[in-house]
Backbone as ProteinMPNN parsed JSONL, in Angstrom:
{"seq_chain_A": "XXXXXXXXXXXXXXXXXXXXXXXXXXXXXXXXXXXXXXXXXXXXXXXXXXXXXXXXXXXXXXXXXXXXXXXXXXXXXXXXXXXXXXXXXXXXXXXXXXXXXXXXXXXXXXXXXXXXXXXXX", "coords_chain_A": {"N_chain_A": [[-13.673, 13.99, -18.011], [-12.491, 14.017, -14.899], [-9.428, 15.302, -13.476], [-6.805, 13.607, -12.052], [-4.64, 14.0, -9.001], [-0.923, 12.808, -7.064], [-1.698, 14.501, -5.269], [-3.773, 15.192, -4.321], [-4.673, 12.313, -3.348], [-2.871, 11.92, -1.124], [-3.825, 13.991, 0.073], [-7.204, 12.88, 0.648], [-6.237, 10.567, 2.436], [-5.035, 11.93, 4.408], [-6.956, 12.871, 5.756], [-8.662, 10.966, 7.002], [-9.265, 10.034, 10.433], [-7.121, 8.258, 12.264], [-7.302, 7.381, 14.409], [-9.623, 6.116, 15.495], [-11.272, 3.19, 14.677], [-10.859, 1.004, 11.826], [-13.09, 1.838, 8.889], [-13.171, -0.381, 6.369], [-13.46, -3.35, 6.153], [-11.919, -5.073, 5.491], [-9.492, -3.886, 5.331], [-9.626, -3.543, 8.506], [-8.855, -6.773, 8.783], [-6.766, -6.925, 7.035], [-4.731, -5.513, 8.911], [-5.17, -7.016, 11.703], [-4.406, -9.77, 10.684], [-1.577, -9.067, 10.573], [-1.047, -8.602, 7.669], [0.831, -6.219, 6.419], [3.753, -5.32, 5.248], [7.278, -4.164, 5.854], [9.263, -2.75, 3.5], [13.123, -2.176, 3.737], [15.362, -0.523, 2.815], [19.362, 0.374, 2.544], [18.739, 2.843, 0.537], [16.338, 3.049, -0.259], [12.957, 2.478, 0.468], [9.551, 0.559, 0.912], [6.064, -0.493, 0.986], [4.285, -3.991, 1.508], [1.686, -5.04, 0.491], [0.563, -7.957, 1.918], [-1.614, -10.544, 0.566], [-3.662, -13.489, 0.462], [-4.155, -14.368, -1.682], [-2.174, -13.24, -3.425], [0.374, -10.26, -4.036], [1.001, -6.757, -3.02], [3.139, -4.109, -4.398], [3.373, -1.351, -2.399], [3.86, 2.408, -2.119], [3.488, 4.892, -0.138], [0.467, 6.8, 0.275], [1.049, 7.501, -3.077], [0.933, 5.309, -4.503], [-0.253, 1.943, -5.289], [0.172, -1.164, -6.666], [-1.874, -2.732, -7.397], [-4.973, -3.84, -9.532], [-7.405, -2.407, -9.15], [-6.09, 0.083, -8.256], [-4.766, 1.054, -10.242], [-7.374, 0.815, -12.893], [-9.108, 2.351, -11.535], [-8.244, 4.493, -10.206], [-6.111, 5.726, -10.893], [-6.508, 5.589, -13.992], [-9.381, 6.106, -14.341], [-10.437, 7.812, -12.512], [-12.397, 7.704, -10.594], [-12.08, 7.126, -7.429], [-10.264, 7.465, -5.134], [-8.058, 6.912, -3.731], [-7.246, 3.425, -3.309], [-8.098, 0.399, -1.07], [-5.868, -1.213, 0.027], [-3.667, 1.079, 0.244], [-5.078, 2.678, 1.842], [-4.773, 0.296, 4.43], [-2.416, 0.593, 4.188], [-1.6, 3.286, 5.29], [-2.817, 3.147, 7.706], [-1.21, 1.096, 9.202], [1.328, 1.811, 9.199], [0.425, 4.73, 10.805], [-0.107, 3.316, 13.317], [1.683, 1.706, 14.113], [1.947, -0.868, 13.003], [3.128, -3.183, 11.156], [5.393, -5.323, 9.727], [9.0, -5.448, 9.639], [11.674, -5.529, 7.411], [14.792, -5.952, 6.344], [16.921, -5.051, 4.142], [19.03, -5.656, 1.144], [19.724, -3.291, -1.097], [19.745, -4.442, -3.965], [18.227, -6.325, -3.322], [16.156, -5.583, -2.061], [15.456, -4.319, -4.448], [14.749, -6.45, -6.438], [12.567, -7.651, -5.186], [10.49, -5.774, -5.338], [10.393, -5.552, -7.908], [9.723, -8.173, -8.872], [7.071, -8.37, -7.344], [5.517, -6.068, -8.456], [5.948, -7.279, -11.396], [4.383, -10.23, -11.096], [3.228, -10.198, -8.94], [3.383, -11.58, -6.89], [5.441, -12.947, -3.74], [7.151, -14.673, -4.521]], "CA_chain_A": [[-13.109, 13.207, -16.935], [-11.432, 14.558, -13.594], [-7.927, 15.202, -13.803], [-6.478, 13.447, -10.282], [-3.392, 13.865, -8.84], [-1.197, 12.76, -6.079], [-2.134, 15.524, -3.775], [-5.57, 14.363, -4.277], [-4.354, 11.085, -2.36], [-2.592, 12.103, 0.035], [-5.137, 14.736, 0.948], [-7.934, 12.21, 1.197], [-5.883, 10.016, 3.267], [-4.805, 12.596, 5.754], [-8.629, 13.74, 5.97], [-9.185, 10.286, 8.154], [-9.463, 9.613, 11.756], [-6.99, 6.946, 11.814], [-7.255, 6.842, 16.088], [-10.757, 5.421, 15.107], [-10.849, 1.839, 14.128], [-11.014, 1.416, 10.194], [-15.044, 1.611, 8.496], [-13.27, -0.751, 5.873], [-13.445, -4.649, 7.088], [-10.911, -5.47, 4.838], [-8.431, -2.816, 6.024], [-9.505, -4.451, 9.732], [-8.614, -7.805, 8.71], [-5.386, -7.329, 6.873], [-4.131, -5.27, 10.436], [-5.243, -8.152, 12.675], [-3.46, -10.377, 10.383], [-0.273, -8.558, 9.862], [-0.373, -8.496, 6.292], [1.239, -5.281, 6.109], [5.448, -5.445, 5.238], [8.105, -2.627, 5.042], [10.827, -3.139, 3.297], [13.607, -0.918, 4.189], [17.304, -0.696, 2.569], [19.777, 1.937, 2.671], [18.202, 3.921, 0.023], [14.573, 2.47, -0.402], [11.685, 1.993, 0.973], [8.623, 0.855, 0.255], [5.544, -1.669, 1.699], [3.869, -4.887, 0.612], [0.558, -5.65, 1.287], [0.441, -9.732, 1.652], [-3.052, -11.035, 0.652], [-3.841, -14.618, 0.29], [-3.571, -14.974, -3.355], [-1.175, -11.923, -4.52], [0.832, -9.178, -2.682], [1.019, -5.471, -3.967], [3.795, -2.928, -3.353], [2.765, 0.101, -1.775], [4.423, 3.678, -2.032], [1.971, 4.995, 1.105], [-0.082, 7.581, -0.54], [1.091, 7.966, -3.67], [0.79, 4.183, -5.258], [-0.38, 0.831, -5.076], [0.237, -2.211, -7.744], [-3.127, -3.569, -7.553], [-5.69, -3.295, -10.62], [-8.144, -1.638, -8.428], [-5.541, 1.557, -7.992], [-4.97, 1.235, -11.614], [-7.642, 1.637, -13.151], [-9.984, 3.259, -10.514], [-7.448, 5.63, -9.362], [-5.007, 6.41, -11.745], [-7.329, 6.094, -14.993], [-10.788, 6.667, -14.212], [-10.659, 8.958, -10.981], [-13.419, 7.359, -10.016], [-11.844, 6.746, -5.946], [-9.277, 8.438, -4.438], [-7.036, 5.839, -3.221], [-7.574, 1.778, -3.178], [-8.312, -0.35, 0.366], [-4.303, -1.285, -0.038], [-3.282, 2.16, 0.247], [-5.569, 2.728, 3.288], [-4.351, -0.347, 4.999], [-0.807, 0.612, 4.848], [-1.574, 4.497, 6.379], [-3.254, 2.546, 9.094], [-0.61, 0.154, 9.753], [2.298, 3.179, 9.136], [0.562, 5.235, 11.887], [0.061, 2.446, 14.286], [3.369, 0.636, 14.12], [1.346, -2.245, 12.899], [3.626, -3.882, 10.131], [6.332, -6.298, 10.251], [10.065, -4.769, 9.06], [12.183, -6.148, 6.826], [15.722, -5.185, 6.112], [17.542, -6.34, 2.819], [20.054, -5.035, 0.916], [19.592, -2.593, -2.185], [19.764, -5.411, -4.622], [17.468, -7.612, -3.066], [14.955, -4.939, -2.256], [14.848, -3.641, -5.918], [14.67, -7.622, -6.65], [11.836, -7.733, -4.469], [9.545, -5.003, -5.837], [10.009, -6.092, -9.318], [9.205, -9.019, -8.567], [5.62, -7.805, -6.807], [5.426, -5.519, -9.832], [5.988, -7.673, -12.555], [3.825, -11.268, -10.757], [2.253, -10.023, -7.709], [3.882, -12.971, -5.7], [6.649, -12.444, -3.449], [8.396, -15.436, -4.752]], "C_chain_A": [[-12.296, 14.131, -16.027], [-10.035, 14.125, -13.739], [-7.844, 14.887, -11.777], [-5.167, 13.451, -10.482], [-2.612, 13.005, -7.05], [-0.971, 13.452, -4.663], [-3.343, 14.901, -3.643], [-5.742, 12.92, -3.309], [-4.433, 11.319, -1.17], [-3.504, 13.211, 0.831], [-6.542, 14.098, 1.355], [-7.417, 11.301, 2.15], [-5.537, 10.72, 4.17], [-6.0, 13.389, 6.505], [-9.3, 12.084, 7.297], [-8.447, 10.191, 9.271], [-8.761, 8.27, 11.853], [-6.799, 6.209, 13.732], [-8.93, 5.926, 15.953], [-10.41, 3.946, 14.43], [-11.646, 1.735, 12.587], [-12.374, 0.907, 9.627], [-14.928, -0.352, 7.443], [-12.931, -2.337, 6.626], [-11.9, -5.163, 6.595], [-9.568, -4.999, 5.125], [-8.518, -3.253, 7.677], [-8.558, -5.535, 9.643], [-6.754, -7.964, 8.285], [-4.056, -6.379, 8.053], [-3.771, -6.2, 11.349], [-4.44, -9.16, 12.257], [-1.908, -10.123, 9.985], [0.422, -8.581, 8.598], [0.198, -7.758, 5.497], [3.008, -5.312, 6.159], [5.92, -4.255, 5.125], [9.169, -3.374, 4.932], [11.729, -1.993, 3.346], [14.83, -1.222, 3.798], [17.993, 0.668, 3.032], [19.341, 2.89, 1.855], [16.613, 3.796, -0.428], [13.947, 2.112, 0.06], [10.243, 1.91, 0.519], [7.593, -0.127, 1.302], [5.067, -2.816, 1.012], [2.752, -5.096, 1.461], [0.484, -7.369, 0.469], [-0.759, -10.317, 1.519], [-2.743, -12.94, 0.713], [-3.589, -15.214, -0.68], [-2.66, -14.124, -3.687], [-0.519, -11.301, -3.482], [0.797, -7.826, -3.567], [2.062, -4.942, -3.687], [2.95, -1.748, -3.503], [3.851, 0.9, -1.467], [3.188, 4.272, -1.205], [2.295, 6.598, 0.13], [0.53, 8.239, -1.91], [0.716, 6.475, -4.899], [0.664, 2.966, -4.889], [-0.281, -0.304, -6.861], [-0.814, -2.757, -8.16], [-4.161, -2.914, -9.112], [-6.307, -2.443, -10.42], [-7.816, 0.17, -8.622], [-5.576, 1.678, -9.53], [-5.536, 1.978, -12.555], [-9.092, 2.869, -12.731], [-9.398, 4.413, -9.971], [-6.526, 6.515, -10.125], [-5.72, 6.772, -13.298], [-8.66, 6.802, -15.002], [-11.333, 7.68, -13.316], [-11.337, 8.84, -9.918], [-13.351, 7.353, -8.425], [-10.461, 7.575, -6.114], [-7.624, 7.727, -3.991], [-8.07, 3.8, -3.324], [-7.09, 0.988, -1.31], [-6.818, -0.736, 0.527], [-3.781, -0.009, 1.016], [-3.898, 2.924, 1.786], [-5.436, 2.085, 4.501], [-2.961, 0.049, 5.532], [-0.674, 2.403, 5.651], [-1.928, 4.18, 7.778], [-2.174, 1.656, 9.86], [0.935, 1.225, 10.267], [2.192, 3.786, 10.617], [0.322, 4.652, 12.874], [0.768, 1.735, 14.3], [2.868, -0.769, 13.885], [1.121, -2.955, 11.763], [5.102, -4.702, 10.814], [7.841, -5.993, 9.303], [10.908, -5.802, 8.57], [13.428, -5.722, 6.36], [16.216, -5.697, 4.718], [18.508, -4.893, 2.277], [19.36, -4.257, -0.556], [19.252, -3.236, -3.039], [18.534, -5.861, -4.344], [16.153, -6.819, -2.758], [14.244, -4.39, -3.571], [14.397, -4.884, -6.94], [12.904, -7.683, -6.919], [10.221, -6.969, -4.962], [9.542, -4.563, -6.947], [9.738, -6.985, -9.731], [7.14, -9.198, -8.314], [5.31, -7.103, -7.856], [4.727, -6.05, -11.305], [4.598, -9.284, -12.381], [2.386, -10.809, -10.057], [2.121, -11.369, -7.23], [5.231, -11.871, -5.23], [7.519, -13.447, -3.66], [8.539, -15.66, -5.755]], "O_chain_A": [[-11.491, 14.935, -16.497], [-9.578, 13.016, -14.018], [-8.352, 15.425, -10.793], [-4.537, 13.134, -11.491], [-3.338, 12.689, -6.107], [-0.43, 13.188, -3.589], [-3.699, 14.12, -2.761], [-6.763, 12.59, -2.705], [-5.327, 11.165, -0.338], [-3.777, 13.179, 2.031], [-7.125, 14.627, 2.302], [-8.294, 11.099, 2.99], [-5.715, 10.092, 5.214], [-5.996, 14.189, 7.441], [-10.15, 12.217, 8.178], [-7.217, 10.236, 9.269], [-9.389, 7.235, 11.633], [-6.389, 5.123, 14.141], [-8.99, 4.909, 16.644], [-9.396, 3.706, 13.774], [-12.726, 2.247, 12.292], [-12.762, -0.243, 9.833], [-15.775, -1.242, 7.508], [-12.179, -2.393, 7.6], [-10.983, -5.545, 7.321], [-8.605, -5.766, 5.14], [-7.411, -3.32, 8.212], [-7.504, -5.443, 10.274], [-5.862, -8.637, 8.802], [-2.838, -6.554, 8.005], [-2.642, -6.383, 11.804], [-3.691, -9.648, 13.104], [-1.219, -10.834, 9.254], [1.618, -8.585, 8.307], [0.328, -7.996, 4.296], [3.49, -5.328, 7.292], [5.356, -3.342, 4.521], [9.786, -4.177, 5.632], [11.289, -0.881, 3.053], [15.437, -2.139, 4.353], [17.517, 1.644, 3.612], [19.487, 4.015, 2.332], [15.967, 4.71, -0.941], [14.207, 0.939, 0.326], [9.692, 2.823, -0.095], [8.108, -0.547, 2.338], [5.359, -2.821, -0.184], [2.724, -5.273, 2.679], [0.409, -7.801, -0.681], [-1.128, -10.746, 2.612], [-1.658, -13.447, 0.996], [-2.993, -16.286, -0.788], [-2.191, -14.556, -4.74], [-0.668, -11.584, -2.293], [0.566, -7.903, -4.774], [2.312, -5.138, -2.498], [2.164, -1.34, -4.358], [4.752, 0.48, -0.741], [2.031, 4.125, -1.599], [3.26, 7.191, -0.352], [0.547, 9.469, -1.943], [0.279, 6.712, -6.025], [1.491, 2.642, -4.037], [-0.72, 0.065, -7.951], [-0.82, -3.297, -9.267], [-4.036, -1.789, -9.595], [-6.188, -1.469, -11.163], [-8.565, 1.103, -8.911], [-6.428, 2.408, -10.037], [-5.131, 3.017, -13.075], [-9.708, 3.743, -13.342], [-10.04, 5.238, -9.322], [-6.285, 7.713, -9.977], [-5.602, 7.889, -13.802], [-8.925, 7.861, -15.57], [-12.425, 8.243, -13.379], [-11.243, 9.368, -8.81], [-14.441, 7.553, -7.888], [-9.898, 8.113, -7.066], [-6.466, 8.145, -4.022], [-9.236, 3.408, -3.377], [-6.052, 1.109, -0.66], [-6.535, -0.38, 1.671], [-3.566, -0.109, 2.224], [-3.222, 3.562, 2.594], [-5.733, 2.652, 5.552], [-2.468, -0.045, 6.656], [0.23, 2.668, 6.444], [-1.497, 4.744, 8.783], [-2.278, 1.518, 11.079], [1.417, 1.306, 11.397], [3.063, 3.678, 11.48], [0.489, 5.421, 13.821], [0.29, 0.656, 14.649], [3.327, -1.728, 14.506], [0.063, -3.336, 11.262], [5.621, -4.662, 11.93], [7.748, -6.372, 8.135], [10.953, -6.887, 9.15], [13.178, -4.724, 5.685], [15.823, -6.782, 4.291], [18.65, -3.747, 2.706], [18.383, -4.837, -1.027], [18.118, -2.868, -3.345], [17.695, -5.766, -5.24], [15.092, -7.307, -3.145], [13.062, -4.116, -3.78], [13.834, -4.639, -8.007], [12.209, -7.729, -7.934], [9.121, -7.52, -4.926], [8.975, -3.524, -7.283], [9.435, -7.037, -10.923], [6.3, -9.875, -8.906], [4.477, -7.777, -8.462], [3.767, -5.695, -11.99], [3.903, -9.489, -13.376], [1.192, -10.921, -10.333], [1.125, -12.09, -7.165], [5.759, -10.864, -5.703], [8.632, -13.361, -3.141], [9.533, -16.293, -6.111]]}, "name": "protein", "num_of_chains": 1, "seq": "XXXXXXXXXXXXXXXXXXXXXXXXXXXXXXXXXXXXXXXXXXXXXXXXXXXXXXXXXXXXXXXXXXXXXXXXXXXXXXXXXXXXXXXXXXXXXXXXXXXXXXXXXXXXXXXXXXXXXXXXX"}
């Protein structure tokens, strides 16, 4: 098995064209719908991608919550990154997420929450 790391990420994610509009539909869709969050305290940051049924947090290129990253990314090697993780570089370098401020507490709440459910409530 391939040992991955995350350079291996972040070097496939900085290998796309992100002035190009995204191949993946799914990575379209959750743009157009602004399902991309940052949460931002005084010492943390992180994102949430908001789906329909679940949400994930996202550490942009280095982690996503989803099973997918799991165990396609982190166990098996098999992919490089997960459609999450590509959504939120796209949304990152086009200012095309919706900011969220909160306090230390409530952000570390927040993304143990997403963590532990994968709801944000």
């Amino acid at each position: 098995m391939d040992e991955c790391t995350l350079n291996d990420i972040k070097r496939e994610l900085d290998r796309i064209d992100y002035s190009k509009p995204p191949q993946d539909s799914r990575v379209a869709e959750a743009l157009a719908f602004k399902r991309i969050k940052k949460v931002v305290s005084r010492d943390l940051e992180y994102f949430i991608f908001d789906a329909t049924t679940e949400a994930h947090l996202v550490i942009p290129a280095m982690y996503c919550s989803c099973l997918d990253f799991l165990i396609n990314v982190a166990i098996k090697c098999s992919r490089k990154y997960c459609y999450h993780l590509l959504a939120v570089e796209y949304a990152k370098r086009r200012g095309r997420y919706i900011e969220k401020r909160l306090t230390l507490e409530e952000a570390l709440q927040k993304a143990y929450r997403l963590i532990i459910s994968g709801r944000l409530d």
